[in-house]
C-alpha positions in Angstrom: -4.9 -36.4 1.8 -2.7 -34.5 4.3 0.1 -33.6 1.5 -2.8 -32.2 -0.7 -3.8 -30.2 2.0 -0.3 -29.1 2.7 0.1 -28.3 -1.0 -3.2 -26.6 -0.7 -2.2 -24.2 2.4 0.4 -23.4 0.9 -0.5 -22.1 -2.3 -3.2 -20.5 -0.7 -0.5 -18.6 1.2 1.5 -18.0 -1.7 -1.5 -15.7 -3.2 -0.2 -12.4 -4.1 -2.0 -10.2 -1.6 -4.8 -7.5 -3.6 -3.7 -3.8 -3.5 -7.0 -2.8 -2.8 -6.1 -4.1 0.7 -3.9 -1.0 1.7 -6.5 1.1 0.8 -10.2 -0.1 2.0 -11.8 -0.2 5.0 -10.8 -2.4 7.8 -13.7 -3.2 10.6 -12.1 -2.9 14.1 -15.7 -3.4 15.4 -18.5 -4.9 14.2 -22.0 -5.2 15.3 -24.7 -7.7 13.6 -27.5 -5.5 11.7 -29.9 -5.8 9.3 -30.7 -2.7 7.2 -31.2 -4.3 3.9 -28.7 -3.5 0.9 -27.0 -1.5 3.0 -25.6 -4.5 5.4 -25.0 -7.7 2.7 -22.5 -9.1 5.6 -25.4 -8.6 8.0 -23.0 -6.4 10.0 -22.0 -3.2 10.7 -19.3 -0.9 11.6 -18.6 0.6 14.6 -15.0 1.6 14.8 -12.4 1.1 11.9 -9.1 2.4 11.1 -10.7 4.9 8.7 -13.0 6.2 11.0 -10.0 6.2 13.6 -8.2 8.5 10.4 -11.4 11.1 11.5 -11.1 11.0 14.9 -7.7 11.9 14.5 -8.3 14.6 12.1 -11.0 16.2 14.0 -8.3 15.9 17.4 -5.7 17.6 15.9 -8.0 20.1 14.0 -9.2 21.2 17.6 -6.0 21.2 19.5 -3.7 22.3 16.8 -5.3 25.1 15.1 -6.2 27.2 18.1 -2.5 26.8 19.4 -1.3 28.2 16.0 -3.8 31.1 15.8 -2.2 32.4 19.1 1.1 32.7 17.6 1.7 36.6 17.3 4.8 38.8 16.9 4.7 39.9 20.5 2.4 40.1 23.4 1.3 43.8 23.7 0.5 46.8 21.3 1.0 46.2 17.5 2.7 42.9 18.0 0.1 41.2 19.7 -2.0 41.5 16.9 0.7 40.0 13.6 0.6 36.8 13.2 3.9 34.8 12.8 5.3 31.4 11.9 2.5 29.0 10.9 -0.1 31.5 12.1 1.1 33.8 9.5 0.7 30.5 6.9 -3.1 29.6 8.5 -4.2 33.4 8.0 -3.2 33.6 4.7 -4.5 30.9 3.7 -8.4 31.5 5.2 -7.8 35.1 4.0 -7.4 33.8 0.1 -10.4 31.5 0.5 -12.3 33.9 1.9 -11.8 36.6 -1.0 -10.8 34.3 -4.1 -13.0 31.5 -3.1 -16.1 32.5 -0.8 -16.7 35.8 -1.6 -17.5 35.2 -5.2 -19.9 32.9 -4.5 -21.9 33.9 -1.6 -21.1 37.6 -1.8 -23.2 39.4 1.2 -23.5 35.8 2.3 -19.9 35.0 3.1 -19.9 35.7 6.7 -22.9 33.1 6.6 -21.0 30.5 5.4 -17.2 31.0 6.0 -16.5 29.2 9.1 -18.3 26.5 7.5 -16.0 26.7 4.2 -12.6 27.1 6.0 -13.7 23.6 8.0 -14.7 21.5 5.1 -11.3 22.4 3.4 -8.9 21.9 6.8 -11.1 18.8 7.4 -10.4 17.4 4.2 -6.5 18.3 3.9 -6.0 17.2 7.1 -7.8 13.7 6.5 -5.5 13.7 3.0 -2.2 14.3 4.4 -2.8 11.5 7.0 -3.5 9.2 4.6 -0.1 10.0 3.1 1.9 8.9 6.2 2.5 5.2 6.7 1.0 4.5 9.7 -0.7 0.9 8.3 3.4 -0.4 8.2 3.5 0.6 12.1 0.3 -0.4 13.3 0.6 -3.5 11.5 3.8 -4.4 13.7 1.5 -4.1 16.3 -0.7 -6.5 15.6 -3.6 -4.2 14.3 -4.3 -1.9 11.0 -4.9 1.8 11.3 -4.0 4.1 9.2 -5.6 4.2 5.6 -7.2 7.4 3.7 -11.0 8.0 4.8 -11.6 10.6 2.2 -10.8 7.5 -0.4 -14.0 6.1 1.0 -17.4 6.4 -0.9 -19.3 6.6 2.1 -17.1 9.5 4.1 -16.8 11.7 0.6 -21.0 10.9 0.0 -21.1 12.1 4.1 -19.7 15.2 3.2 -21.6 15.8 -0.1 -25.1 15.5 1.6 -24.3 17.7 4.3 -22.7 20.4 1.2 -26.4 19.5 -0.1 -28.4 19.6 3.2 -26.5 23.3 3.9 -27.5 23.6 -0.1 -31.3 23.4 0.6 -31.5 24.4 3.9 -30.6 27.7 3.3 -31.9 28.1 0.2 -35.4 28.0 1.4 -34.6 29.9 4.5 -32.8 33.2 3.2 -35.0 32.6 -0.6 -37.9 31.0 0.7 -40.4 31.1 -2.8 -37.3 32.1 -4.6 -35.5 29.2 -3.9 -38.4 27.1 -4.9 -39.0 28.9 -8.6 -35.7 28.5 -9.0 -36.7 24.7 -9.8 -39.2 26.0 -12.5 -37.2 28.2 -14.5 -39.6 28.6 -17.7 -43.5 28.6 -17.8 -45.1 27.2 -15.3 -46.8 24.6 -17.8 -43.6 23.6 -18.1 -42.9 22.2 -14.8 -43.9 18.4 -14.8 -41.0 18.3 -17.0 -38.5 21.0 -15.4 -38.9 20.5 -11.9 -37.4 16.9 -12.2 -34.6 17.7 -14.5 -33.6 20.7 -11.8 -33.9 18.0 -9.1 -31.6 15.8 -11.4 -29.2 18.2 -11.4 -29.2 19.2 -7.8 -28.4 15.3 -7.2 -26.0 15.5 -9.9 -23.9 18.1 -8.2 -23.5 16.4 -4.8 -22.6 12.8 -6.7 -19.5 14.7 -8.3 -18.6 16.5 -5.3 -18.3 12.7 -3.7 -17.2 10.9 -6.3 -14.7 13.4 -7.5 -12.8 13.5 -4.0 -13.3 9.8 -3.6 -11.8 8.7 -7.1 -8.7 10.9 -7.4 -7.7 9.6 -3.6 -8.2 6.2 -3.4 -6.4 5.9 -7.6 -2.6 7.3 -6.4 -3.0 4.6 -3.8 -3.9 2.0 -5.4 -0.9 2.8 -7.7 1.4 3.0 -5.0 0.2 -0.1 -3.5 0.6 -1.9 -7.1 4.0 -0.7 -7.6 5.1 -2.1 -4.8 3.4 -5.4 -5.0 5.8 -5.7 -8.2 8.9 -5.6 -5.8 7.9 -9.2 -4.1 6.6 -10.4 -7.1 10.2 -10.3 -8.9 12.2 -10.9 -6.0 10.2 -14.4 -6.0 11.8 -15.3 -8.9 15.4 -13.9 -8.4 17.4 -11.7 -5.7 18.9 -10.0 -8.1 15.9 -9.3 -10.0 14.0 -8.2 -6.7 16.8 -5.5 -6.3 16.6 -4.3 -9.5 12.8 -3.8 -9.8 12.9 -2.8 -6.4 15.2 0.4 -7.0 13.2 1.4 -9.8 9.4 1.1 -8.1 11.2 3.0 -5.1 12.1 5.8 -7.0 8.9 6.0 -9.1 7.4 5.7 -5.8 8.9 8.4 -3.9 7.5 10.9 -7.3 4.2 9.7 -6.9 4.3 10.1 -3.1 5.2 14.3 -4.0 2.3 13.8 -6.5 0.0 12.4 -4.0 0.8 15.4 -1.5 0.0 17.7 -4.3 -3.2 15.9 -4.8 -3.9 15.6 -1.1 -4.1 19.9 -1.4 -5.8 20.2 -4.9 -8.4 18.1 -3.9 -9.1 19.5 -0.7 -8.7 22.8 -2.5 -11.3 21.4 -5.6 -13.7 20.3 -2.8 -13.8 23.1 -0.8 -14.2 25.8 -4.2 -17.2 23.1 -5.5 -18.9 23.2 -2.2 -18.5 27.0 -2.0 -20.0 27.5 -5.6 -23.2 25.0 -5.1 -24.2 26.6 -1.7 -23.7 30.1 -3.6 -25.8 28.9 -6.4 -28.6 28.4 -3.3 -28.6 31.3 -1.8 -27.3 33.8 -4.1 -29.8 33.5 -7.0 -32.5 35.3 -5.5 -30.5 37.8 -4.7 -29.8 38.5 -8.3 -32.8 38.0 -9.6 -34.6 40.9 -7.0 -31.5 42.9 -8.3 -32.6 42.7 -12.0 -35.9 43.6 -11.0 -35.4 46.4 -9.3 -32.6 47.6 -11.9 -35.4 47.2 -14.3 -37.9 48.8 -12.3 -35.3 52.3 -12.2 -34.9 52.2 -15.8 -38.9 52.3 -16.5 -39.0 54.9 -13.8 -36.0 57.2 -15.6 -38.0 56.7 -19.1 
């Protein structure tokens, strides 16, 4: 009985561990709960390494950022006021999404919603990149697991999206008020049992891409990564020589999708950041156009 349980332990340790493990969620802190479907374990989550990943972000977004906006060429007269080093980089970059990416959109509205817009896309790159470093190796040495990429996390990227949507409706009905609302009724209005709920579809619609857009194309390069690598210790069980050979060839692939990943890391915070821009500008920039028709319309009777 005792060899079969010997046996037993030690195939059980022999399992090949599941990639998805470098790249979910791992509880630090736990808390019983019960909030129906939303807590199967009966537990919930206080402190993980993910949300650790957002702590972090937000620290260094607040200590970092107003360091390197100081930067400037000298301290008085025209110096004081050009940017330099990574100041120059961080001014260049709000300025371009500011006038390629905000001003577009939101038009008279941008000085609304820019601070707003330059967070959600510093937030988001920051939380990337970290993701990108391998902190899980170290903190594993330590007897923990930090580390991990939040933003490949339904639940953070769905955070996000609801906030894109509350800032979405929100202002909507404050600067539109009633044109906000007929905006949901966009034919006769004895057409509105069946257009109101297909305009409410698509509002729903819009902020479940805007999650699950960010979510899938973060959490896939990882899970990639994390399967390559499993194939390193999976042939070096069956030979040395093997091992090395597989394992030169997964490196290698390895260190390209890493450059891949840090591409991805600023195309999707980029993507996120020009979707969340467009949908709020769809909110409060429609009645705007439609009060400009009419009145256009209006001078044109007038002239004729």
């Amino acid at each position: 009985m005792s060899a079969q349980a010997s046996h037993a332990e030690q195939g059980h340790t022999a399992e090949p561990e599941s990639p998805l493990e470098h790249v979910v969620q791992h509880p630090l802190i736990e808390m019983p709960a019960h909030l129906g479907p939303l807590t199967p374990d009966g537990k919930i989550t206080i402190f993980s390494d993910q949300i650790a990943m957002i702590a972090l972000a937000g620290l260094l977004l607040v200590v970092l950022v107003p360091m390197l906006v100081r930067r400037r060429r000298g301290r008085s007269g025209v110096d004081a006021l050009v940017p330099t080093g990574a100041a120059n980089g961080l001014e260049a970059v709000c300025e371009y999404l500011r006038k390629e990416v905000a001003e577009p959109a939101l038009h008279e509205h941008t000085d609304r919603f820019i601070k707003y817009i330059w967070s959600v896309f510093f937030f988001v790159l920051t939380i990337n990149i970290l993701g990108l470093l391998p902190i899980p190796a170290v903190s594993n040495l330590l007897g923990t697991h930090l580390g991990g990429t939040a933003t490949g996390n339904i639940w953070m990227t769905a955070t996000l999206a609801l906030v894109t949507m509350a800032m979405m409706v929100i202002n909507g009905l404050r600067l539109g008020g009633k044109a906000y609302l007929a905006h949901f009724c966009p034919g006769p209005i004895w057409m509105a049992p069946l257009l109101v709920p297909v305009e409410v579809i698509g509002l729903i619609a819009k902020v479940f891409a805007l999650a699950v857009r960010l979510f899938a194309n973060m959490i896939a390069g990882h899970i990639l990564l994390a399967v390559l690598l499993s194939f390193i210790m999976a042939a070096g069980a069956k030979s040395l020589g093997l091992g090395l050979g597989v394992g030169l060839l997964v490196v290698s692939g390895s260190v390209a999708i890493n450059l891949l990943e840090l591409f991805v890391a600023f195309l999707q915070a980029f993507i996120f950041t020009f979707l969340t821009t467009l949908f709020i500008g769809m909110s409060v920039v429609l009645h705007h156009d439609d009060h400009q028709a009419g009145r256009h319309d209006g001078h044109e009777a007038a002239a004729h």
